[in-house]
C-alpha positions in Angstrom: -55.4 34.3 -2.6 -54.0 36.7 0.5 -50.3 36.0 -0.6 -51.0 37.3 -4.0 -53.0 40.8 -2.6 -50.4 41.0 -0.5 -47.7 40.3 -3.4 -49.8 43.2 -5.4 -50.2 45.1 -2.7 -46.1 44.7 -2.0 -45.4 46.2 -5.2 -47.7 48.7 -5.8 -45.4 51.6 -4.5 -42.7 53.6 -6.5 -40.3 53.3 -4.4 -40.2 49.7 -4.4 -41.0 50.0 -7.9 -37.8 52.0 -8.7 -35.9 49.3 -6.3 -37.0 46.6 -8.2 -36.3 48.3 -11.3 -32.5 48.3 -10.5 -32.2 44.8 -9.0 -33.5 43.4 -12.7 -30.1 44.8 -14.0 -28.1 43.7 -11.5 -27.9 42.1 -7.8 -27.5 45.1 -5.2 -26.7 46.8 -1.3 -28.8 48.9 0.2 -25.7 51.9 0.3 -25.7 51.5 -3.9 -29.5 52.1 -4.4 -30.2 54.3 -1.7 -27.1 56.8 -4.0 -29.1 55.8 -7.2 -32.7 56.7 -5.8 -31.3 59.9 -3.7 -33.3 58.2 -1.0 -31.5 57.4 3.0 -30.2 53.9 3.2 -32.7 53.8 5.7 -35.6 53.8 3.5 -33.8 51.4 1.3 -33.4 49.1 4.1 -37.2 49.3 4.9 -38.6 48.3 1.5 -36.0 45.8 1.2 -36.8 44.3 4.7 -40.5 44.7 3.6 -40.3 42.9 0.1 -38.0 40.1 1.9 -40.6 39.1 4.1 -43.1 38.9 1.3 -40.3 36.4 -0.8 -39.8 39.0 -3.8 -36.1 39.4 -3.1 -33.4 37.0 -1.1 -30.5 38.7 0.7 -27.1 37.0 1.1 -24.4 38.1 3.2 -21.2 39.0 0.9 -18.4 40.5 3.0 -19.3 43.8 4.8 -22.7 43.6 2.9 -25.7 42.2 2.1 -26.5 41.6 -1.8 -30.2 41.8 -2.7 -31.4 39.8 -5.7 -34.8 39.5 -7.6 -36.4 35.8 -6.6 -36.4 35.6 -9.9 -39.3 32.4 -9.6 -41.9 35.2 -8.6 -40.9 37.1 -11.9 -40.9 34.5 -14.3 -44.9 34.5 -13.8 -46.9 36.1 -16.0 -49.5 39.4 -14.4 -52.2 36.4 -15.8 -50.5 33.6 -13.6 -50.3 35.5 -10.2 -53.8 37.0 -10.4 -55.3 33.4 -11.5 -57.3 31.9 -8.4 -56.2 28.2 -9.0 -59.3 26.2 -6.7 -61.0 24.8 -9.4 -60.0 21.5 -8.1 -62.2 22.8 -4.5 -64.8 23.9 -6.5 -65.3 20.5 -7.9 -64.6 18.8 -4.7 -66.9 21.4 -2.7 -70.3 20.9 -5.4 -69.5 17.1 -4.8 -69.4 17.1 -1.1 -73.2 19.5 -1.6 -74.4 17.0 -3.6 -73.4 13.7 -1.3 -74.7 15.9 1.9 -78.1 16.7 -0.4 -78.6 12.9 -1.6 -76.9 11.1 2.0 -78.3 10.9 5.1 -76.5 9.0 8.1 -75.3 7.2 5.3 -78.2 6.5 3.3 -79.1 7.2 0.0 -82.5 9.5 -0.1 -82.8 9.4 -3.8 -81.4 9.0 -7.1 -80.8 11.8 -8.4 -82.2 12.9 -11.8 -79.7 15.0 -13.3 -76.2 13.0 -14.9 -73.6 14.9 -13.5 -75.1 14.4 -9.7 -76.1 10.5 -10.1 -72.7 10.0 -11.4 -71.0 11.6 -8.4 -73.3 9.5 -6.1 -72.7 6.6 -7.3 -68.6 6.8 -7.3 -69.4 7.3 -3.4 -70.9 4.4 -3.6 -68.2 2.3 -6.1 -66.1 3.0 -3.0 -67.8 0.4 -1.4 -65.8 -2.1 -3.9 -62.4 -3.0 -4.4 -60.9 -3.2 -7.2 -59.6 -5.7 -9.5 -61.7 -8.1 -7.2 -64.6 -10.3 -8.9 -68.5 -9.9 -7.3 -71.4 -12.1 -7.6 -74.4 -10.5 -8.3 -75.6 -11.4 -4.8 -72.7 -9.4 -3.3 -73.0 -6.5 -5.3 -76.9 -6.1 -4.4 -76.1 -6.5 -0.5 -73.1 -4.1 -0.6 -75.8 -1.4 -2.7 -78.6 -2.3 -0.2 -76.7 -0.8 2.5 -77.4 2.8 0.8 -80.4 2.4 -1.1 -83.1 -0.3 -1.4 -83.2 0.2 -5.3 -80.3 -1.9 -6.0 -81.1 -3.3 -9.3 -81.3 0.4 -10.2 -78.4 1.6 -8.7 -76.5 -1.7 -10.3 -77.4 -1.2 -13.8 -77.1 2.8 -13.3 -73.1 2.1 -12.1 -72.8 -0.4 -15.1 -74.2 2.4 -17.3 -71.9 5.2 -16.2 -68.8 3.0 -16.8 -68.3 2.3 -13.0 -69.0 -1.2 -13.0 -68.9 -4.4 -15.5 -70.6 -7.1 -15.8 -69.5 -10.4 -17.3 -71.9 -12.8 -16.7 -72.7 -13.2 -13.2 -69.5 -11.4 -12.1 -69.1 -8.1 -11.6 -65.9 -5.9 -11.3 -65.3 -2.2 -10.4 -63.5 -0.7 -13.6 
């Protein structure tokens, strides 16, 4: 999120603005835009270093110059794209860790929790306890519960329920 502030905060000048404006028509040195703007090639050189550092232009060295271009990758993206904050995948991952650290402790299951969405994320932390593909009697699968929670017939049938688990027979197999 503090790249694209600063990317924002990069191009909300004029001058820079105006310097940008000429490098979409064509790739530049800082003597050509500094006659277009009426502006020192020092200045030019400053916003240029400036924008650079922050990856909205490249340089290359071409003779007795250097050539600025658009990074063209950062202006492909839409206004939309930029602003978007993109950690929905840590939101997810930071309720699950609240609800493991409410429900867990030293290891242990406290409670099953009430609510769907929360008994389904506690007992994937549990289905890590399995392996897959690999075939469990029903005595396995209640010892390898009972280390979290005494309820294991619960807790079995809950896992078979949710689609973590099936049963076939007396055999049981993470899915």
């Amino acid at each position: 999120m503090e790249e694209k502030l600063q990317l924002l905060k990069l191009i909300a000048d004029e001058t820079r603005i105006e310097i940008l404006n000429i490098l979409m028509r064509e790739d530049s040195y800082v003597e050509k835009i500094a006659c277009e703007l009426s502006l020192t090639p020092a200045t030019i050189c400053y916003h240029l270093k400036k924008m650079e550092a922050a990856g909205v232009v490249n340089s290359a060295r071409s003779q007795f110059y250097i050539i600025y271009s658009l990074n063209k990758e950062i202006f492909s993206q839409t206004l939309g794209d930029i602003i978007k904050k993109d950690d929905t995948a840590n939101i997810d991952e930071k309720y699950k860790k609240e609800v493991l650290a409410h429900f867990f402790k030293y290891g242990k299951l406290t409670q099953i929790p009430t609510q769907r969405k929360k008994r389904e994320i506690v007992l994937a932390e549990i289905a890590k306890s399995f392996e897959k593909g690999v075939a469990y009697g029903e005595k396995e699968v209640n010892e390898i519960i009972h280390r979290f929670h005494e309820d294991h017939c619960t807790i079995r049938r809950e896992m078979i329920a949710a689609g973590i688990m099936e049963r076939e027979r007396e055999t049981y197999r993470l899915i």
